[in-house]
C-alpha positions as MATLAB code, in Angstrom:
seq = 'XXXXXXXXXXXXXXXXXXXXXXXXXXXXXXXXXXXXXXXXXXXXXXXXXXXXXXXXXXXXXXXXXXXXXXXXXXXXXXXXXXXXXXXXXXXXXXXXXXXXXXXXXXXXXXXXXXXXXXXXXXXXXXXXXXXXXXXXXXXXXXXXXXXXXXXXX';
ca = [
      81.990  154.230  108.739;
      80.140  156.117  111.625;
      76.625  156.426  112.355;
      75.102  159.998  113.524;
      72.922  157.940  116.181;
      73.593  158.615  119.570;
      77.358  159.757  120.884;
      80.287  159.271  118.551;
      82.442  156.732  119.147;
      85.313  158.912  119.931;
      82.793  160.720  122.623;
      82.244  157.862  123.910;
      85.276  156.538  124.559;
      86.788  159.503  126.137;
      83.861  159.245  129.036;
      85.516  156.216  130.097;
      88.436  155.433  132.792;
      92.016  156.112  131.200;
      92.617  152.117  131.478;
      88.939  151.138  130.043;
      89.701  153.821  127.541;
      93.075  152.345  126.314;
      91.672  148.825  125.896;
      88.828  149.633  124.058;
      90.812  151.891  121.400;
      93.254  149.235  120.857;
      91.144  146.697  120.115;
      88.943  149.333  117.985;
      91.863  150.492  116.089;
      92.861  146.277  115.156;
      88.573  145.966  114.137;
      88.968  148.977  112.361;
      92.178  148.473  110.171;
      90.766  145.184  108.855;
      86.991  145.605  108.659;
      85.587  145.106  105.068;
      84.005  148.208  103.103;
      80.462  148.470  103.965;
      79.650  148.455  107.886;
      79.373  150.678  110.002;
      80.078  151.784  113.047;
      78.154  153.235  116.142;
      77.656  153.445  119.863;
      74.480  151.083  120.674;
      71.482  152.122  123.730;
      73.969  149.129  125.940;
      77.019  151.163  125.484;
      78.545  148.702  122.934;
      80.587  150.192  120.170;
      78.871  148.245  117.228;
      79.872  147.243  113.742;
      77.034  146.592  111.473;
      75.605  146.122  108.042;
      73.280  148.806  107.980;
      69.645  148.952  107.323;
      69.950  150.940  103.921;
      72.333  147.664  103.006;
      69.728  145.325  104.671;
      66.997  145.752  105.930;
      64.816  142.723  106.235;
      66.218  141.576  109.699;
      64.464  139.747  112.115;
      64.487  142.893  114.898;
      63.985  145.652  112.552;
      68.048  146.115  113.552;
      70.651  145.961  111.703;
      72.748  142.813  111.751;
      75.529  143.000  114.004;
      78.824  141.573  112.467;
      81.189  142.825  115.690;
      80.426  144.631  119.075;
      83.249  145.206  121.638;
      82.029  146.053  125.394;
      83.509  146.565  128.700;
      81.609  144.846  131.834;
      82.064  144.759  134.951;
      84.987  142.105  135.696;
      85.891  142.278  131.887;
      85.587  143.123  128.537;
      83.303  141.207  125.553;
      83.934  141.229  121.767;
      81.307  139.900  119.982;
      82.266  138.022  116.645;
      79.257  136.870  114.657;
      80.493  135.673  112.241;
      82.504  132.813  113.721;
      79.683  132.050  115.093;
      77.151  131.645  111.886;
      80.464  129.639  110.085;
      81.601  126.467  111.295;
      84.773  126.709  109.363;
      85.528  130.471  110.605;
      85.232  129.204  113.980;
      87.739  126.351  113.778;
      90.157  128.904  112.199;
      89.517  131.524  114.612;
      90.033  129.165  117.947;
      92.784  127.546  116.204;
      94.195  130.608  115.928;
      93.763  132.153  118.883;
      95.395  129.300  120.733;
      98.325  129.355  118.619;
      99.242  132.519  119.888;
      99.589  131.139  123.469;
      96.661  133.007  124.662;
      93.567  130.964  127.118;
      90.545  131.588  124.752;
      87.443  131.829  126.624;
      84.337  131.974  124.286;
      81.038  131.833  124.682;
      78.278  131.269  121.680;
      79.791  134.447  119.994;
      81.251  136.426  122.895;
      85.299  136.368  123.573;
      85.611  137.528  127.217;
      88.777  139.029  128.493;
      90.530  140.543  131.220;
      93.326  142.847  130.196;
      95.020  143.908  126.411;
      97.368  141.209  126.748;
      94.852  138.400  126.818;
      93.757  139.430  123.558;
      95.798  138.164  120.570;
      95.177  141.793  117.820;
      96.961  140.262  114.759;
      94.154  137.180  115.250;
      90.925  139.106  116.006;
      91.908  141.648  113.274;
      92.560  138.910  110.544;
      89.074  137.643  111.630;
      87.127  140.441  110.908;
      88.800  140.961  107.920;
      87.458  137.828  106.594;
      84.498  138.006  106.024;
      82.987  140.783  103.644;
      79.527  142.690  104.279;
      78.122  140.245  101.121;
      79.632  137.228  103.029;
      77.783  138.197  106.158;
      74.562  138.670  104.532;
      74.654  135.208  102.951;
      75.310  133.613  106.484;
      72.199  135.410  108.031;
      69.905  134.540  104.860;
      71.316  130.652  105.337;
      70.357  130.703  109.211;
      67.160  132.124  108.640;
      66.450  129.638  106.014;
      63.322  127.929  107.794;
      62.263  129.952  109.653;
      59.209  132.092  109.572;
      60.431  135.337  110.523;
      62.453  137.818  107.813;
];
């Protein structure tokens, strides 16, 4: 599930503050015990750990990158995951917020970027059952339906 691009995961998370370091596993470890067969994962250039379909799945992408189903990053004043595929499905997304607001938790969402503050703003049992939902097949059929149109790959 690893890429050999760059520093492990693992490496990479051990350069970071003890508190930075604990977030980031724990919401790793809920990504990782329900993400499909098929993507992978790796440290991007923007210190993002990434989950992706990778090229040698598909590579016709518009970037020459491969598609990026989940990226989880800590910023200054917080930390970002980065769901795609909510994003690309109209019907994920209603699930997913109607979810996440079940749990008692404030969702604040951009386009495709949940933002938050600490571990305990982030319900694990809902993003986990997200990714979980949507297979690398799945996600390729959402990007060749948004693309549909358009000129580029």
């Amino acid at each position: 599930m690893t890429s050999d691009k760059g520093p492990s995961v693992s490496e990479y998370l051990e350069s970071q503050p003890t508190e930075r370091k604990k977030t980031l596993s724990a919401v790793r470890k809920a990504i990782r015990d329900h993400l499909p067969d098929g993507y992978v994962e790796r440290v991007g250039a923007n210190g993002m750990i990434l989950y992706e379909v990778p090229l040698s799945r598909y590579p016709i992408t518009y970037n020459k990158q491969p598609l990026q189903y989940v990226g989880l990053a800590p910023r200054k004043n917080y930390y970002a995951l980065y769901l795609s595929a909510p994003y690309a499905s109209p019907g994920l997304l209603e699930w997913f917020t109607d979810a996440y607001r079940r749990s008692g938790r404030k969702l604040d969402m951009g386009k495709s970027c949940v933002r938050f503050k600490s571990l305990e703003d982030l319900p694990l049992d809902v993003i986990g059952a997200c990714v979980g939902r949507v297979s690398v097949d799945d996600f390729v059929a959402m990007y060749e339906e948004g693309r549909k149109g358009t000129k580029r790959p």
